[in-house]
N, C-alpha and C positions, 0 to 999 in steps of 0.2 A: 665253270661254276659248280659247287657243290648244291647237296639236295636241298640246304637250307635256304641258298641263294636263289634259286629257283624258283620254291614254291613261295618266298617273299614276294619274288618277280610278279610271278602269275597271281598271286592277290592283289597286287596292287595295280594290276593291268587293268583287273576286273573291278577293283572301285574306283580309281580313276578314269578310267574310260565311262564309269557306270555314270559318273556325276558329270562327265563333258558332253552329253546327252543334255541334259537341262541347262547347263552352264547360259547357253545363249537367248533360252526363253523364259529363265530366271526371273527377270526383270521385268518382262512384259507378262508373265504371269500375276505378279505383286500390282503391277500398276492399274494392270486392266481388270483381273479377275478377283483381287482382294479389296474386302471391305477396308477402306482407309488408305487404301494403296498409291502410292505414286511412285513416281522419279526417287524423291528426296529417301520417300519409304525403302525403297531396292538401295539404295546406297546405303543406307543405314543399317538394313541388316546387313550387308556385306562386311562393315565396320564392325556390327558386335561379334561375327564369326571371326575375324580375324585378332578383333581385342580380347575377346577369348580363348581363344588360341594361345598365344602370346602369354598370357599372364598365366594357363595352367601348365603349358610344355617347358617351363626353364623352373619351377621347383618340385614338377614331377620327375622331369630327368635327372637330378639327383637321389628322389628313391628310387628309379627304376636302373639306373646302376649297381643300387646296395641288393636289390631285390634278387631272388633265384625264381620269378615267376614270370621273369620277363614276355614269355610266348603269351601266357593268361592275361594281362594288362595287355598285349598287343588283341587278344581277340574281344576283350571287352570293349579297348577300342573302337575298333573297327567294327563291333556290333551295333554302338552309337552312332556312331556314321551313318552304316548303313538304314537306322531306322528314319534319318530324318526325310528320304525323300517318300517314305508312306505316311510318314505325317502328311508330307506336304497335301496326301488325296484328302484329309480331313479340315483342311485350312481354310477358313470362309472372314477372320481378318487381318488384321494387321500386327496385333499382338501375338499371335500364334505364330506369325514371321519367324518374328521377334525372337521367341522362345527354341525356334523349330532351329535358328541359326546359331544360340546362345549353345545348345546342346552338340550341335554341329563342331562349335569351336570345341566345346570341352571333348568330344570325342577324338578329334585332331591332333590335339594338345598331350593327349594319352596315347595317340597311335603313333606320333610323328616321331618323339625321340625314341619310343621303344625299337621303331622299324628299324628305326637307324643307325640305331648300336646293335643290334642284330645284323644288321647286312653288312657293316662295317667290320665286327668280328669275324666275318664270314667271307670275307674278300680273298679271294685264291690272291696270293702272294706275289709281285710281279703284274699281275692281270689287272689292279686296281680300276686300273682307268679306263681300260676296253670293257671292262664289267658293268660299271657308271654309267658306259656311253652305250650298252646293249639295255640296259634298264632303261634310260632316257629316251634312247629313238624307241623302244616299244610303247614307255608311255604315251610320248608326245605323238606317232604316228596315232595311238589308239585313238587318243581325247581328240584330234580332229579329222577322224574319220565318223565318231560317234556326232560329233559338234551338227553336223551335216544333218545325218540321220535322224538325230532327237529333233529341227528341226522341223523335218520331213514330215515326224510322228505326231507332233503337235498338230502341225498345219490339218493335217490329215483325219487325224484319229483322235482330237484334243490331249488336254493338259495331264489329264490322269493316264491317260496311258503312258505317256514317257513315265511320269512318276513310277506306277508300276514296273516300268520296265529296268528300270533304274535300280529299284529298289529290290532286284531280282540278282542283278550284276555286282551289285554293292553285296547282298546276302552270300550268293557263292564266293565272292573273293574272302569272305567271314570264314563260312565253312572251308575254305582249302586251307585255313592256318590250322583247325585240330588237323591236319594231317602234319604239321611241323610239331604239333606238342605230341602227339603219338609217336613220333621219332626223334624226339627230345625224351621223351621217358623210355625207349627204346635204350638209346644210347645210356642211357642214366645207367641204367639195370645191366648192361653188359659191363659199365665200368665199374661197378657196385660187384657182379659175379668176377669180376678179375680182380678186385681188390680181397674178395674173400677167397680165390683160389694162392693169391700170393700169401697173404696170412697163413690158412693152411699149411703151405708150402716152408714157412719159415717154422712152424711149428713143428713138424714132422723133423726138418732139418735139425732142430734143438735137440731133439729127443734123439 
């Protein structure tokens, strides 16, 4: 794996795992703890986050193809992401579900094709699929190890804590992509110095 495919990795260990934490108390949060909340409530935001999703990630990933800002659309993403589980400490009904999962989708929808043609471009050569399969079992190992525990934390320490904590995992997996746009304008500026030492060099050659 190169450094790009990595620090993708390790961001998305830390929001995916951050959000398998609440995954399972989701619902009994909504039903029990929200003004208006039920069963029918928890499915329904479910539904907006996903029909959100969906309808902003297939004519964003056509600009985020044209774009040269790819890494900045991926942390803007992922910075929406990350805020909705501190909403969630402010949430008292059922419209702010609503809202908190609407933004949920849109933040998805922005992170999910940028990541993707990002790690795709990034694929060591040959390794395709052992790379795929080193990303997936760290996910899937992460999100039901976390699954466990956030319920542990709830039971325990109630609803706002997992949210906090969540919203802690979800923030640093944010902050480890400025370290791919730091090495993204890195790489920029040496390819930028090498293109004006060859200019140079053809210059001097004329003369």
């Amino acid at each position: 794996m190169n450094q790009t495919t990595k620090l993708l990795m390790i961001s998305d260990i830390f929001v995916l795992t951050g959000f398998g934490l609440i995954q399972p108390i989701l619902a009994i949060f909504i039903s029990d703890g929200v003004t208006g909340g039920d069963i029918f409530s928890a499915g329904m935001a479910s539904t907006l986050f996903l029909v959100t999703k969906s309808l902003v990630q297939l004519p964003f990933s056509k600009h985020i193809d044209d774009s040269e800002s790819k890494i900045s659309w991926l942390i803007v993403g992922t910075a929406l992401i990350a805020a909705v589980p501190i909403i969630y400490l402010f949430i008292t009904d059922i419209h702010q579900v609503y809202v908190a999962e609407i933004l949920y989708g849109l933040g998805s929808g922005m992170a999910y094709p940028t990541w993707v043609g990002l790690w795709s471009a990034n694929l060591m050569e040959g390794r395709e699929s052992f790379e795929w399969s080193v990303y997936s079992t760290s996910t899937g190992l992460g999100t039901a190890g976390t699954a466990a525990i956030g319920a542990t934390i709830a039971s325990v320490a109630g609803f706002s804590a997992t949210f906090v904590l969540t919203g802690i995992m979800c923030l640093l997996g944010c902050l480890i992509l400025f370290l791919l746009e730091r090495g993204h304008e890195r790489e920029v500026r040496s390819k930028e110095a090498i293109r004006t030492r060859l200019v140079l060099s053809r210059d001097l050659a004329a003369e």
